[in-house]
C-alpha positions as a LaTeX table, in Angstrom:
\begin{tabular}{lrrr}
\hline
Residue & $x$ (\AA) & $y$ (\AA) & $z$ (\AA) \\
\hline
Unk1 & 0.00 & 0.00 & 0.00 \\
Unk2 & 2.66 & 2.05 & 0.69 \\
Unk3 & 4.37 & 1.95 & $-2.59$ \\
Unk4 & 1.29 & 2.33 & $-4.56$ \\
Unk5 & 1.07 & 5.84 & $-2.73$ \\
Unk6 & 4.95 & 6.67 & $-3.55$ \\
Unk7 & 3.32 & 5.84 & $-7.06$ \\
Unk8 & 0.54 & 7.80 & $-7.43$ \\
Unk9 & 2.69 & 10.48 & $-5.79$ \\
Unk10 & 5.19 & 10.09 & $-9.10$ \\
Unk11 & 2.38 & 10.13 & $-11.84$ \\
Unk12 & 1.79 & 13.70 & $-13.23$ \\
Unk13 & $-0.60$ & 16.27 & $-11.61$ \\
Unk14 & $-4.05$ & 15.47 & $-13.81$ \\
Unk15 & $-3.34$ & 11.31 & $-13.95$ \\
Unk16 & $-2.63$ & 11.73 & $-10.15$ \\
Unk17 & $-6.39$ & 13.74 & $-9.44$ \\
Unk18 & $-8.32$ & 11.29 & $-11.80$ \\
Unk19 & $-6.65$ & 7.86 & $-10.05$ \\
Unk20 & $-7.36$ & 9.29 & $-6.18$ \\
Unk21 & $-10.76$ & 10.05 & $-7.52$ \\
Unk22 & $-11.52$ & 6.93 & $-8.57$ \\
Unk23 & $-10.29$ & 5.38 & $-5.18$ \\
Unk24 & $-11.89$ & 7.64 & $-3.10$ \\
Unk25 & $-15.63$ & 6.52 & $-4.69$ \\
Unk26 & $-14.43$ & 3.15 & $-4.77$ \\
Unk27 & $-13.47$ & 2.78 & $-1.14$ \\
Unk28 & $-17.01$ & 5.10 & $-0.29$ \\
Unk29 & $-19.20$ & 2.77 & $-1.83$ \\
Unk30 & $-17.20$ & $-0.03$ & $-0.35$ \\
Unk31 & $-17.82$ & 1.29 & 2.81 \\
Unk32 & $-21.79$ & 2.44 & 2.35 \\
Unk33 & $-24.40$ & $-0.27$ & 2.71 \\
Unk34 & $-26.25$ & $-0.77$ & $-0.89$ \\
Unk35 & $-29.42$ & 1.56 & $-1.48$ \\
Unk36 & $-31.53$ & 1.25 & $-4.48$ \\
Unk37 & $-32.14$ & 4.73 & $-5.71$ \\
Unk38 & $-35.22$ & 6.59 & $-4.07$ \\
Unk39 & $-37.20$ & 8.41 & $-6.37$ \\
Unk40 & $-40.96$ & 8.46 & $-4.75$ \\
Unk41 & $-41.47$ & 12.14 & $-3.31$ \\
Unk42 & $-43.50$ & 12.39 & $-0.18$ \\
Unk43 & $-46.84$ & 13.52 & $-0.12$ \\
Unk44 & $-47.94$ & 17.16 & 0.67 \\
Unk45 & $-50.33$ & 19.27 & 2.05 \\
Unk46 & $-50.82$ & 22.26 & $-0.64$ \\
Unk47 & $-52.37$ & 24.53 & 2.11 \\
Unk48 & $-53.14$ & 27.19 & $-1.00$ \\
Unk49 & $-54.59$ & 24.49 & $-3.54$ \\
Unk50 & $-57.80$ & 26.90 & $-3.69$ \\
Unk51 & $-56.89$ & 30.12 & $-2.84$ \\
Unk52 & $-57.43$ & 31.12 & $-6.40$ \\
Unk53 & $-61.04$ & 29.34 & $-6.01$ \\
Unk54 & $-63.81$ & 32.36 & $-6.05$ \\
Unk55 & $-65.25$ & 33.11 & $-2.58$ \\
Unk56 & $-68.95$ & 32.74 & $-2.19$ \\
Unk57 & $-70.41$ & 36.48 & $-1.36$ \\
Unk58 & $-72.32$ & 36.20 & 2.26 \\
Unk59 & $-75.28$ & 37.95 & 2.05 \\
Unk60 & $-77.98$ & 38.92 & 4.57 \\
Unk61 & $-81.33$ & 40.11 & 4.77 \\
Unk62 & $-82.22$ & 43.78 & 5.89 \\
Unk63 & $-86.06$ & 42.69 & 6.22 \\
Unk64 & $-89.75$ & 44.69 & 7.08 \\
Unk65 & $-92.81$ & 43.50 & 7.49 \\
Unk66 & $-96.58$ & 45.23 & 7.61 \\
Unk67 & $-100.12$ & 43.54 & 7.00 \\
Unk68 & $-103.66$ & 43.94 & 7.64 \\
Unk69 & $-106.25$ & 41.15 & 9.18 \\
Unk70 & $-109.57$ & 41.27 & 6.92 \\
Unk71 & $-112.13$ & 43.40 & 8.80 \\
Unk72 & $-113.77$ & 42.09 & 12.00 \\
Unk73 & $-110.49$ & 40.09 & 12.67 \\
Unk74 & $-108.02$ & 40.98 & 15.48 \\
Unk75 & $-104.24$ & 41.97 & 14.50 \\
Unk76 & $-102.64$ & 39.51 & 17.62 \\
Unk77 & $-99.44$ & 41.11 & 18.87 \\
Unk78 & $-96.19$ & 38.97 & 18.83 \\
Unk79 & $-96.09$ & 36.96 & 22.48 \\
Unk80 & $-92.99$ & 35.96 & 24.03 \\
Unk81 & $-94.21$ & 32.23 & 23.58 \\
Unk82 & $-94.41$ & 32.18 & 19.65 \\
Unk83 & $-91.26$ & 33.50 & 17.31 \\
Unk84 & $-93.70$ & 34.25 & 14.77 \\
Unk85 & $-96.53$ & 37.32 & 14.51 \\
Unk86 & $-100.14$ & 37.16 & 13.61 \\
Unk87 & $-102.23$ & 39.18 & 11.02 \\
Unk88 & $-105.76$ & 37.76 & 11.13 \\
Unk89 & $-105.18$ & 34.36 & 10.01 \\
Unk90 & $-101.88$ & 35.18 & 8.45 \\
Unk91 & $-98.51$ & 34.31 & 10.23 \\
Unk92 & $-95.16$ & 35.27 & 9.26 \\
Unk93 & $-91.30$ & 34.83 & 10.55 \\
Unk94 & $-88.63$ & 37.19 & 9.74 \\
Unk95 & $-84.85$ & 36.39 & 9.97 \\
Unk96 & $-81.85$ & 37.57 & 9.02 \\
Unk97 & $-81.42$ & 34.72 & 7.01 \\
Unk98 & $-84.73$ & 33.21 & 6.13 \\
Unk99 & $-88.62$ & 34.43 & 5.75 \\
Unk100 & $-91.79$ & 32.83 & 5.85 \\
Unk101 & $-95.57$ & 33.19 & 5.23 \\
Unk102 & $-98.25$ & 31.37 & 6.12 \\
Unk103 & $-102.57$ & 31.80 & 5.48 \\
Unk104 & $-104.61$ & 29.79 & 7.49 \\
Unk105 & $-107.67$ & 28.10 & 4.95 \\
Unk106 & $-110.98$ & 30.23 & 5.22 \\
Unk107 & $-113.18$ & 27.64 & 4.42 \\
Unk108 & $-112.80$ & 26.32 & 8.19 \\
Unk109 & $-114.76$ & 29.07 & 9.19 \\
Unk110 & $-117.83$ & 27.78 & 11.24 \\
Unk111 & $-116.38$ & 24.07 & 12.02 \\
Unk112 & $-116.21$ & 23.04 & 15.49 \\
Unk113 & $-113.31$ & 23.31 & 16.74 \\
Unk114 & $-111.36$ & 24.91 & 14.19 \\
Unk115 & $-108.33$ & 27.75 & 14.46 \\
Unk116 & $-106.64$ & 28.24 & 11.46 \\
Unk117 & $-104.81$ & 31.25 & 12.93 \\
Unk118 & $-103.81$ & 29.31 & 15.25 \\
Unk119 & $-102.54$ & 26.54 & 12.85 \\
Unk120 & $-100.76$ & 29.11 & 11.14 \\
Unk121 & $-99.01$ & 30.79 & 13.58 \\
Unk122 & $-97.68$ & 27.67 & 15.36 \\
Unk123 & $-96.40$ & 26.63 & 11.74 \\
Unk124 & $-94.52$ & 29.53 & 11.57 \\
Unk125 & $-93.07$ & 29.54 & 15.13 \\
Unk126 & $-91.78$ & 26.18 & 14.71 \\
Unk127 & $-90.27$ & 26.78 & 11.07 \\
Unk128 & $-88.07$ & 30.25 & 12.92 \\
Unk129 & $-86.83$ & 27.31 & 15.81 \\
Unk130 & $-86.07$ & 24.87 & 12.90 \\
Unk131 & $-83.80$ & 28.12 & 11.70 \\
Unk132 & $-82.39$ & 28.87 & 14.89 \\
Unk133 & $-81.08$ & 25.10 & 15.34 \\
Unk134 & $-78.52$ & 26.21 & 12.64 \\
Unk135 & $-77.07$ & 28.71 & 14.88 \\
Unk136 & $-76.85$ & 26.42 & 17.90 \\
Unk137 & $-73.26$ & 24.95 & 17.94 \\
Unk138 & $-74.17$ & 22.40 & 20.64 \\
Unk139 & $-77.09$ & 21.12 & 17.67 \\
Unk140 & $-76.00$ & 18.88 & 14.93 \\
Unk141 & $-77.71$ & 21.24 & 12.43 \\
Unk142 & $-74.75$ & 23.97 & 12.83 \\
Unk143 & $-72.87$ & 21.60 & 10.87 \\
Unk144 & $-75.21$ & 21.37 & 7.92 \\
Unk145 & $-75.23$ & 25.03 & 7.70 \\
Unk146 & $-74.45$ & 24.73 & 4.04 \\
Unk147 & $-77.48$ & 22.06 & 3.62 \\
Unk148 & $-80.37$ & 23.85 & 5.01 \\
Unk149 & $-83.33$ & 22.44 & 3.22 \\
Unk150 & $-86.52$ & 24.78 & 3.08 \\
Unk151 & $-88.70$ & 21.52 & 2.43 \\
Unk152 & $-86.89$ & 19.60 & 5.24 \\
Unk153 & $-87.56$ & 22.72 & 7.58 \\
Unk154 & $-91.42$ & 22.56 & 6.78 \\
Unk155 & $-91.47$ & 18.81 & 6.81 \\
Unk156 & $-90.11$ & 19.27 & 10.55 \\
Unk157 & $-92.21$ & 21.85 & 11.28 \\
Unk158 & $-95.53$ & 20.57 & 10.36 \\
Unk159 & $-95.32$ & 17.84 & 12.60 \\
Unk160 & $-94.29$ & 19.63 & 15.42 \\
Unk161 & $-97.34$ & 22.09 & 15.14 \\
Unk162 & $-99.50$ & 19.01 & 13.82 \\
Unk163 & $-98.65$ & 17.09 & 16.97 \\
Unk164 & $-99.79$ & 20.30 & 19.25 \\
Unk165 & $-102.80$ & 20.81 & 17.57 \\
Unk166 & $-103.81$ & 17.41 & 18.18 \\
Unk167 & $-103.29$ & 17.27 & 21.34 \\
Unk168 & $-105.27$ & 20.56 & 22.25 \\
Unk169 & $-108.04$ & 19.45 & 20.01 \\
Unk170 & $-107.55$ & 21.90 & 17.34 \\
Unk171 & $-108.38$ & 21.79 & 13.50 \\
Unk172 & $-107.77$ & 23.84 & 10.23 \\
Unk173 & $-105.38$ & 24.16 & 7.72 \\
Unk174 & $-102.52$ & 26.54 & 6.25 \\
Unk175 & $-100.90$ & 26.90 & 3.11 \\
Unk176 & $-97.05$ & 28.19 & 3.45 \\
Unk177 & $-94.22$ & 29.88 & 1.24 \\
Unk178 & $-90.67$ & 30.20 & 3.12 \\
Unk179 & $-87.12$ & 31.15 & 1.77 \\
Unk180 & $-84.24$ & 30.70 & 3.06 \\
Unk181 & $-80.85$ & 32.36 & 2.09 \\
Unk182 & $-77.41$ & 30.75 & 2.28 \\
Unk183 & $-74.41$ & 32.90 & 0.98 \\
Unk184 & $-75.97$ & 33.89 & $-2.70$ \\
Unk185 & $-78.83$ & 31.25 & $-3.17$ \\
Unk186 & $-82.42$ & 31.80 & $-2.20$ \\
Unk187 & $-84.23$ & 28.32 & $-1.24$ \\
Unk188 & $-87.31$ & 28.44 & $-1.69$ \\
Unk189 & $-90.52$ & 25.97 & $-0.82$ \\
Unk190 & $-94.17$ & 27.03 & $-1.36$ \\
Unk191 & $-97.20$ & 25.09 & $-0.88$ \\
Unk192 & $-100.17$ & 26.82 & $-1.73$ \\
Unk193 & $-101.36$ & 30.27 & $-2.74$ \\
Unk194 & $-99.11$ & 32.65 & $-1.03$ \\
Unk195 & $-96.31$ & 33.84 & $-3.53$ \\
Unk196 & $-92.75$ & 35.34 & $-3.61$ \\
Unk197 & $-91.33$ & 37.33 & $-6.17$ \\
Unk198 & $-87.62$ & 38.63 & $-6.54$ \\
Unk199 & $-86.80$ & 41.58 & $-8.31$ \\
Unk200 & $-83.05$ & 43.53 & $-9.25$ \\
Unk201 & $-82.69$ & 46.53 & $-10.73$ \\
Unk202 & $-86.48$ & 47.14 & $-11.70$ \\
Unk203 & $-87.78$ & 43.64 & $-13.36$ \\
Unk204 & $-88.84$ & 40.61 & $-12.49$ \\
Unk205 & $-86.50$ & 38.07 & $-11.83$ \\
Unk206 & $-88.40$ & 35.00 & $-10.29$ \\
Unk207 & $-92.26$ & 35.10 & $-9.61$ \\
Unk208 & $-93.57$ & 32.07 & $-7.93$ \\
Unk209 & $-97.00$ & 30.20 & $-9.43$ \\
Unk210 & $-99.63$ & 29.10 & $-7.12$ \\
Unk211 & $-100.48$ & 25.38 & $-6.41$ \\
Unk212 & $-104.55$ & 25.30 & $-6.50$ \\
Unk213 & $-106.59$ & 21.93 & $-6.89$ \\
Unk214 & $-109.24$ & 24.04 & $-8.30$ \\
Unk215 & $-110.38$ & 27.60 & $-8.13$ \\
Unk216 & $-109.53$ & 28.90 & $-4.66$ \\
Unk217 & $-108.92$ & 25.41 & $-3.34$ \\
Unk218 & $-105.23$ & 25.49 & $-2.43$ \\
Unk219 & $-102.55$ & 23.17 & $-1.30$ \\
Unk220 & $-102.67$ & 22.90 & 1.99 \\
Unk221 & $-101.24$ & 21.13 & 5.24 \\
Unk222 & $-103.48$ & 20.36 & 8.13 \\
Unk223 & $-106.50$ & 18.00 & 9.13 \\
Unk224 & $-107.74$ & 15.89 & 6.58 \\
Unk225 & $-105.26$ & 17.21 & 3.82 \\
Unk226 & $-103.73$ & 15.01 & 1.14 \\
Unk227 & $-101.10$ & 17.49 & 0.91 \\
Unk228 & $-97.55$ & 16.81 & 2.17 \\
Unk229 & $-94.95$ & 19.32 & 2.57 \\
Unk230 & $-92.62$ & 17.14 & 0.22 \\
Unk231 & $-95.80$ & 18.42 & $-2.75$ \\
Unk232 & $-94.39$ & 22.24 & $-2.05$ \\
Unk233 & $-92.90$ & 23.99 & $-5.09$ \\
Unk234 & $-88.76$ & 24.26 & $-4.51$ \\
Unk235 & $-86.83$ & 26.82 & $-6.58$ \\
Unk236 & $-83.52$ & 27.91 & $-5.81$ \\
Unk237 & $-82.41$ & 31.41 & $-7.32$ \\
Unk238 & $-78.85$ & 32.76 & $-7.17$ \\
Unk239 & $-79.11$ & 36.29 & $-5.55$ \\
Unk240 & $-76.82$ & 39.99 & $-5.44$ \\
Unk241 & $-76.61$ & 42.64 & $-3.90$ \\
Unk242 & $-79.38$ & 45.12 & $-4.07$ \\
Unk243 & $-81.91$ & 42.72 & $-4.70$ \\
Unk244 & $-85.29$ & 42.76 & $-3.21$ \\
Unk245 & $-87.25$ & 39.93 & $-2.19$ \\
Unk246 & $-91.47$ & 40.28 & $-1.90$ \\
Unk247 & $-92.77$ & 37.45 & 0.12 \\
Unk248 & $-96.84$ & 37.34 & 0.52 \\
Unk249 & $-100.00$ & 35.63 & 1.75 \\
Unk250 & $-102.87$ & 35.61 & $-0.99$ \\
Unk251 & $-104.10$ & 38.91 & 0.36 \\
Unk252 & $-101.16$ & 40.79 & $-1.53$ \\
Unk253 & $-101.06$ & 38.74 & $-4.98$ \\
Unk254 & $-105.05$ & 38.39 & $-5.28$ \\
Unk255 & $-105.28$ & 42.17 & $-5.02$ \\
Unk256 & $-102.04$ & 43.24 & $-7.06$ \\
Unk257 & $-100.84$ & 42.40 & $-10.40$ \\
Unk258 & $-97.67$ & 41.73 & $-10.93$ \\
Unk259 & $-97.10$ & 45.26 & $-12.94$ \\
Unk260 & $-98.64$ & 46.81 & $-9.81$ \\
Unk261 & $-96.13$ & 46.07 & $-7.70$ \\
Unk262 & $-93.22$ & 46.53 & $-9.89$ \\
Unk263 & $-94.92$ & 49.97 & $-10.03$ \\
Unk264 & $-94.60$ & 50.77 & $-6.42$ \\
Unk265 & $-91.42$ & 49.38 & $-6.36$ \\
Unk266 & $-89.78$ & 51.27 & $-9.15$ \\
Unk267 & $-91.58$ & 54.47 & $-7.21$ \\
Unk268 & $-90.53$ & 53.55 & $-3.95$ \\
Unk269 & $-86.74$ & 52.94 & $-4.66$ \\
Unk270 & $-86.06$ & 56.06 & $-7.45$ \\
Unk271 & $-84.70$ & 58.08 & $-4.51$ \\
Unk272 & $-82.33$ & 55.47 & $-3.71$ \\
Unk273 & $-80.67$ & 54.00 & $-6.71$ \\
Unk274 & $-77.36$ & 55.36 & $-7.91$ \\
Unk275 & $-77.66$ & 55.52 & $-11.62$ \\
Unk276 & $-74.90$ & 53.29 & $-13.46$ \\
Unk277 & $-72.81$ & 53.69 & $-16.70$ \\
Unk278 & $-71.23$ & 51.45 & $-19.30$ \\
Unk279 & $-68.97$ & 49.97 & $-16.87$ \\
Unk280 & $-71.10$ & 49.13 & $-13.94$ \\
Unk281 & $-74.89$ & 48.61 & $-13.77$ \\
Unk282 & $-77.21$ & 50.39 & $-11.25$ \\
Unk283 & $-77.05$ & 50.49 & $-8.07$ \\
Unk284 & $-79.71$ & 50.23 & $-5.17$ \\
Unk285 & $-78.29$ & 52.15 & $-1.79$ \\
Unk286 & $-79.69$ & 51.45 & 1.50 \\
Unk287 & $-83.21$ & 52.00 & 2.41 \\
Unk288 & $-85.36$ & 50.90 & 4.59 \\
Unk289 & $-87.53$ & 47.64 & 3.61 \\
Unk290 & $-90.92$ & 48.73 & 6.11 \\
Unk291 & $-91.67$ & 51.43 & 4.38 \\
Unk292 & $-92.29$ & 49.30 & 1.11 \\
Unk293 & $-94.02$ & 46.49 & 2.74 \\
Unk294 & $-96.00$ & 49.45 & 4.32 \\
Unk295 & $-96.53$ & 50.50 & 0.59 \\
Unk296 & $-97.62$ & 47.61 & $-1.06$ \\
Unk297 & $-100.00$ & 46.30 & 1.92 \\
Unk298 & $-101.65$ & 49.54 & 1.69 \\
Unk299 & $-101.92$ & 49.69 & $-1.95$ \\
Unk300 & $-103.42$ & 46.02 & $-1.55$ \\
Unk301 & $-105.90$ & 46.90 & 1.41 \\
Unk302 & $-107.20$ & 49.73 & $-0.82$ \\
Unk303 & $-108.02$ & 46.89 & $-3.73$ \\
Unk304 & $-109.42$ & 44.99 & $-1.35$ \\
Unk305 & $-112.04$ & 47.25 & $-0.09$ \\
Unk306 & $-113.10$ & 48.11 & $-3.61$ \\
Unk307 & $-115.62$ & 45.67 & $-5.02$ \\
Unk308 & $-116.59$ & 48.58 & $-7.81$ \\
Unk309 & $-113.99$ & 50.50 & $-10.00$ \\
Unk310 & $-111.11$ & 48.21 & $-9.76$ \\
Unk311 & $-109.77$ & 44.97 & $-11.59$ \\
Unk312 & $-107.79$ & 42.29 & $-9.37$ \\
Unk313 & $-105.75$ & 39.45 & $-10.34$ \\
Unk314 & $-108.73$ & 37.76 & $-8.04$ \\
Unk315 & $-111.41$ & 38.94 & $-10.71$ \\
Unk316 & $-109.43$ & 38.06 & $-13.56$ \\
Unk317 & $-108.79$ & 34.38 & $-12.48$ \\
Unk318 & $-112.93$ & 34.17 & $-11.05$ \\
Unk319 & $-114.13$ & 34.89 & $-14.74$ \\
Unk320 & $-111.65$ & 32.93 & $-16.18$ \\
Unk321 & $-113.62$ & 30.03 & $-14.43$ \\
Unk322 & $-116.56$ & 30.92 & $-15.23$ \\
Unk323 & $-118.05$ & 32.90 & $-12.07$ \\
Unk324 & $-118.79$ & 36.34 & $-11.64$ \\
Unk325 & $-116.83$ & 38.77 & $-9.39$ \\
Unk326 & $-116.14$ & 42.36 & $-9.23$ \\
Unk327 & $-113.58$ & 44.45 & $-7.52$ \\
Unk328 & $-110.67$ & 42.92 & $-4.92$ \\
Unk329 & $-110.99$ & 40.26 & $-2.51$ \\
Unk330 & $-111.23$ & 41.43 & 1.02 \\
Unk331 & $-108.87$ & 39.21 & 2.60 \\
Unk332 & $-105.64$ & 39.11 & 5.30 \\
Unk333 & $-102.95$ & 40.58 & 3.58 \\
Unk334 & $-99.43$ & 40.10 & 4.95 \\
Unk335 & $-96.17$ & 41.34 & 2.92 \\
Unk336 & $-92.69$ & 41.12 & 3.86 \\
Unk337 & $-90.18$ & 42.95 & 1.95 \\
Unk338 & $-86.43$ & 41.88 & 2.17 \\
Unk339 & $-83.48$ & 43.62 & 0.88 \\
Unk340 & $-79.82$ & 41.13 & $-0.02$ \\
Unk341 & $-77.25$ & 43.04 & 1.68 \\
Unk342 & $-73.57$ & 41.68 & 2.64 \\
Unk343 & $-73.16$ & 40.41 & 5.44 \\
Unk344 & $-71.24$ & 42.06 & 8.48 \\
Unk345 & $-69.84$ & 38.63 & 9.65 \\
Unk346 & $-66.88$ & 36.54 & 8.28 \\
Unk347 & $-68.11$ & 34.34 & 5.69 \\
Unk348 & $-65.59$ & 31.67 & 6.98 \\
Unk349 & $-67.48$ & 31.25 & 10.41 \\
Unk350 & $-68.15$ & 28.34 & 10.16 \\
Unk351 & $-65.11$ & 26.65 & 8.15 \\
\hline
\end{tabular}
């Protein structure tokens, strides 16, 4: 060994480099246990795989709400032992995030035993707790947030009001409309004659249809009813900013066409919309929702009390079937107006 080192010393400067580098990897893989080459790269987290994903807007609901019961009928005051409040036979809830309507069936009038305002109101009552589950973290619903279900929410609440009316001996009916808003989509379920309607920037953008058997005979859910909340209408309708939601019992879409309300609308909100140009559309500012529900209901109440010099969607759709009627329909009328607004909270609250 020694002399092959005197030898290597001899040899000339480059043949002296390339021979120790050869011996030095020969002697370091001689002296390394054998691998086989590791190519498989570990797997990562990529913490940023959607930050480039668009964020759903959270909206909110800036909401009012004004009716009238049909004459002889008492306006009941909101108690502390129902969420919802009673017009006549009307009910409604108002949320943040989520409306509903509900008209308790005339044609109970007279029957032993029945309370359709009653019926209505505790359907509404139970469909605002079904909402406020959601916002319960100790209830399993806060983690279906995302999956609220208007036609779950009714199924639910029917037979918690159906159970209570059986047990206090009560009949009647109800027909029901309620929307619910998550982020930008409006859920919507309606069973019966009541009716919603969403408009941005001064049209129509969704108008719901009624469900009738026949003539006046709606869908309905209570005593002896065929009907089943799982029969309600669902639409779902992506929503921005500025829009403005119209929910109502029959009392409100029986009185006023369609071009009625758009009229008071249009009137209502001229002072408040910031006029747009060819690079952004127009916008609606803040205003105040009650004072258009106050509108319309008392545009409505005025139709209603007029069986002479007036035409009603009512009328139109009576001599359409063949029966004679003049003027509005004197009826409950219950309108909730709701305005889509962003929402003040983080719309990860719940990630």
């Amino acid at each position: 060994m020694y002399t092959r080192r005197l030898s290597l010393l001899a040899l000339p400067l480059r043949v002296h480099s390339l021979q120790y580098n050869i011996i030095r990897r020969y002697y370091s893989a001689e002296c390394q246990p054998h691998r086989e080459p590791f190519h498989k790269s570990l797997d990562l987290i990529d913490f940023f795989a959607k930050v480039n994903e668009k964020t759903k807007p959270s909206y909110v609901f800036a909401h009012g709400a004004a009716g009238f019961a049909k004459k002889g009928r008492p306006v009941l005051e909101d108690r502390g032992d129902y969420r919802s409040v009673q017009v006549g036979e009307d009910a409604y809830f108002q949320r943040v995030d989520g409306l509903g309507v509900a008209d308790g069936v005339g044609g109970w009038s007279g029957a032993r035993a029945a309370n359709v305002a009653l019926c209505s109101r505790k359907l509404m009552h139970y469909c605002y707790l079904q909402m406020e589950r959601f916002d319960n973290v100790d209830d399993p619903c806060f983690y279906e947030y995302e999956k609220a279900d208007p036609v779950k929410i009714l199924q639910e609440s029917y037979s918690e009001a159906l159970y209570e009316e059986q047990t206090e001996g009560i009949v009647g009916s109800t027909t029901a409309c309620i929307a619910i808003l998550r982020h930008d989509e409006l859920r919507i379920a309606n069973l019966g004659d009541c009716g919603i309607s969403v408009i941005r920037n001064n049209s129509y953008l969704f108008r719901s249809e009624e469900q009738q058997h026949s003539f006046n005979f709606p869908y309905q859910l209570g005593t002896g009813s065929p009907d089943k909340p799982t029969d309600a209408q669902v639409f779902n309708v992506k929503v921005e900013r500025g829009d403005i939601i119209i929910l109502g019992s029959d009392g409100l879409y029986d009185n006023l066409f369609d071009r009625d309300i758009l009229a008071l609308v249009r009137t209502h909100i001229a002072a408040y919309i910031m006029p747009g140009s060819a690079h952004r559309p127009p916008r609606l500012l803040n205003f105040d929702p009650q004072h258009l529900a106050a509108a319309l209901a008392d545009r409505a109440k005025c139709v209603s009390e007029d069986r002479r010099n007036v035409d009603s969607p009512f009328q139109t759709r009576a001599i359409h079937e063949g029966f004679y009627y003049q003027g509005g329909k004197t009826d409950d009328i219950t309108v909730l107006v709701a305005v889509v607004r962003d929402s003040e909270d983080s719309p990860d609250r719940r990630l």
